[in-house]
N, C-alpha and C positions, 0 to 999 in steps of 0.2 A: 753842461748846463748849470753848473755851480759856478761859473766863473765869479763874477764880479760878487758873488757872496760873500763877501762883504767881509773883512778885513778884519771884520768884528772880534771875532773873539781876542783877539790881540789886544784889544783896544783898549779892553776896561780891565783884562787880565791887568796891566801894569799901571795902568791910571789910578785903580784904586791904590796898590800898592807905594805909588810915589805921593800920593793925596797927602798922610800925616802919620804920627806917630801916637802910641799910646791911645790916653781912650777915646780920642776923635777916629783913632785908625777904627778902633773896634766898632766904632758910632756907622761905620762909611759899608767896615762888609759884615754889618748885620743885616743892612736892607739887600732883597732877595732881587731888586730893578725890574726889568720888564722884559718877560719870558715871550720870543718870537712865537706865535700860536702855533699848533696843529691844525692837519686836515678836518673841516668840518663835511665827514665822511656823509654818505648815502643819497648821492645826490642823484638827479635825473638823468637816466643813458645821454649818453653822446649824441649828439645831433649833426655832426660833419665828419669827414675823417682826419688823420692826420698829416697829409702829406701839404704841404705849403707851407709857409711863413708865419712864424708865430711872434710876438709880442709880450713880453710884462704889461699888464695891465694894473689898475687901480685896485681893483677885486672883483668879485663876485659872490653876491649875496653874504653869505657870512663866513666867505674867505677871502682875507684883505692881504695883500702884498707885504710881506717883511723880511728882513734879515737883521740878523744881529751876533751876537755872543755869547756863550754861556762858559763860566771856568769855576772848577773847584777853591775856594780858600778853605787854610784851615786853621782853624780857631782852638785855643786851650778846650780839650772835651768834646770839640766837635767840629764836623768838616760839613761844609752844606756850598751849595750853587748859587751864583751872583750872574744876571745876564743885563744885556740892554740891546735896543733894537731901533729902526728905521722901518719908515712904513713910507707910501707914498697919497697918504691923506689929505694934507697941507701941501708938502711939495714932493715934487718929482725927484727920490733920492734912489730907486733903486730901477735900473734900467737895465736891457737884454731882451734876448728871443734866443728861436731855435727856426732852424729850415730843414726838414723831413723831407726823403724822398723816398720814395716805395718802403715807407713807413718804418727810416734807417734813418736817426737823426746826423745829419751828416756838418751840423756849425752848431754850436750853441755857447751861450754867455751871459753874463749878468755883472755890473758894475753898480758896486755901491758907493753912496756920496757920505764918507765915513763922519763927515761934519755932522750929518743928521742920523747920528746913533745916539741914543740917548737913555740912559737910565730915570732911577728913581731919586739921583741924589746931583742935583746942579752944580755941586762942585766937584764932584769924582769927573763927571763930563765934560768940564773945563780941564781939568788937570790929564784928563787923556788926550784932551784935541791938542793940547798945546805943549805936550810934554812928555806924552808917550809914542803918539801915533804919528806929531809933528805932521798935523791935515794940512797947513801952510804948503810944506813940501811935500806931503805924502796924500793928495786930495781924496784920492779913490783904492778901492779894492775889490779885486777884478777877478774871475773865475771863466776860463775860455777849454773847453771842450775839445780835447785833442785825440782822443779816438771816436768812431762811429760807436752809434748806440741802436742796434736791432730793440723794436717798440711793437712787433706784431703782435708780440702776446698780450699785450697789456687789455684789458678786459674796458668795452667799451656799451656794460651794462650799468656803470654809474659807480660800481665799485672799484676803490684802489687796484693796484700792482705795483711790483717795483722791478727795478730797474739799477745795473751796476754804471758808473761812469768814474773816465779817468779824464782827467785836464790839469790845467796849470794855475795853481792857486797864488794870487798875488797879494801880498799883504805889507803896509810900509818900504815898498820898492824893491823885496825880496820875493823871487818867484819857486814853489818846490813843483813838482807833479805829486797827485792826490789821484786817490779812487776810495767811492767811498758809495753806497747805497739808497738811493732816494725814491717815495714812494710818491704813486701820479696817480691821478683822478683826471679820469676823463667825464665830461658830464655837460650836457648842453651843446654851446659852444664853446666853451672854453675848458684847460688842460692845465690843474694844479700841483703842483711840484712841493715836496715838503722832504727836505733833509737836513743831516747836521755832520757837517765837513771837521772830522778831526782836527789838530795841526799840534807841532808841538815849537812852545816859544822860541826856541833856542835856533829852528829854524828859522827865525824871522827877524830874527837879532835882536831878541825883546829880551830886555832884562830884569827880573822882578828884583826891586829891593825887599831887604830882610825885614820885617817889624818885629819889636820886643812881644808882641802876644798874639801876631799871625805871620803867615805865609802864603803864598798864591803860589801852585797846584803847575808842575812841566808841563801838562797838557789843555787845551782848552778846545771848543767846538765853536763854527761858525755854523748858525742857524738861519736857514732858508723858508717860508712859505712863500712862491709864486705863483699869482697866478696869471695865465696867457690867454690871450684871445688871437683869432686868424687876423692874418692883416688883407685887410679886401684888397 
């Protein structure tokens, strides 16, 4: 169900880093960009069950669809987290479902439109679309669920569970298999998904350049909140 999770973390890992030198570099990852939210926990029991066809939706209530990125830099005296993210508020950037039977998710996916990843800083965003992540040729990134995922347990009193998944994570036209732990909220009608997909760059044929007074971190995370509604 992480599929198309979005390619993100890759993205801004090297974007910022190709951005500039010296103190415009340090200018680009002090700002901390825009952290994919968490679950907004304690919501109302489940109102359906889970077997049928599920959908990305827009959101609900005050859980809105996103994915994005999160990576370490590290700065003279100090190391902190730099993220940026896509939502589907304006437009339709992150798309998927799942098809559950005898409550055994048996397909799921998610395809992000890595164009609409976006940080706090408009030119690290340009310089990743067009120079690191190369959206031209590389448009989307994609997370497709390659083993079954048993969901009986999952608790459908309004409170979280989680759940382990393995699939095949796509990022700049490089595919690894991943597994990786994501927590669900069942509540209403709809089923929200919040995880963060390790990866490490070098898998993905990303390459950080050097700066005289930072560096950008081997590992970074792609950050999920989806949320799904049934499809009538």
């Amino acid at each position: 169900m992480r599929k198309g999770i979005i390619t993100l973390g890759i993205i801004a890992v090297i974007a910022l880093a190709m951005t500039t030198l010296g103190p415009l570099a340090f200018q680009f990852f002090s700002d901390r960009g825009l952290q994919t939210a968490s679950i907004s926990s304690g919501g109302e029991p489940a109102s359906t069950d889970m077997n049928g066809t599920w959908e990305i939706a827009k959101g609900a209530g005050t859980n809105r669809t996103q994915a994005g990125y999160t990576f370490d830099e590290v700065l003279p005296g100090q190391r902190k987290s730099t993220s940026g993210r896509a939502d589907n508020e304006k437009n339709t950037n992150i798309t998927g479902g799942l098809t559950v039977e005898n409550n055994v998710v048996k397909e799921g996916s998610v395809d992000v439109l890595v164009d609409g990843i976006t940080s706090d800083v408009e030119k690290r965003d340009i310089n990743v679309r067009n120079h690191i992540l190369n959206t031209k040729e590389y448009p989307h990134a994609k997370f497709t669920l390659t083993k079954p995922v048993d969901i009986s347990s999952l608790p459908s009193d309004g409170k979280p569970g989680e759940i382990s998944v393995t699939g095949d994570l796509t990022l700049r036209g490089k595919t690894n298999s991943v597994t990786t732990t994501l927590k669900v909220l069942r509540t209403g009608k709809h089923v929200i998904i919040e995880g963060k997909v390790p990866f490490a760059r070098k898998d993905y044929g990303i390459n950080s350049p050097q700066f005289v007074a930072s560096k950008i971190a081997e590992n970074g995370t792609v950050d999920l909140l989806l949320v799904m509604e049934k499809k009538q």
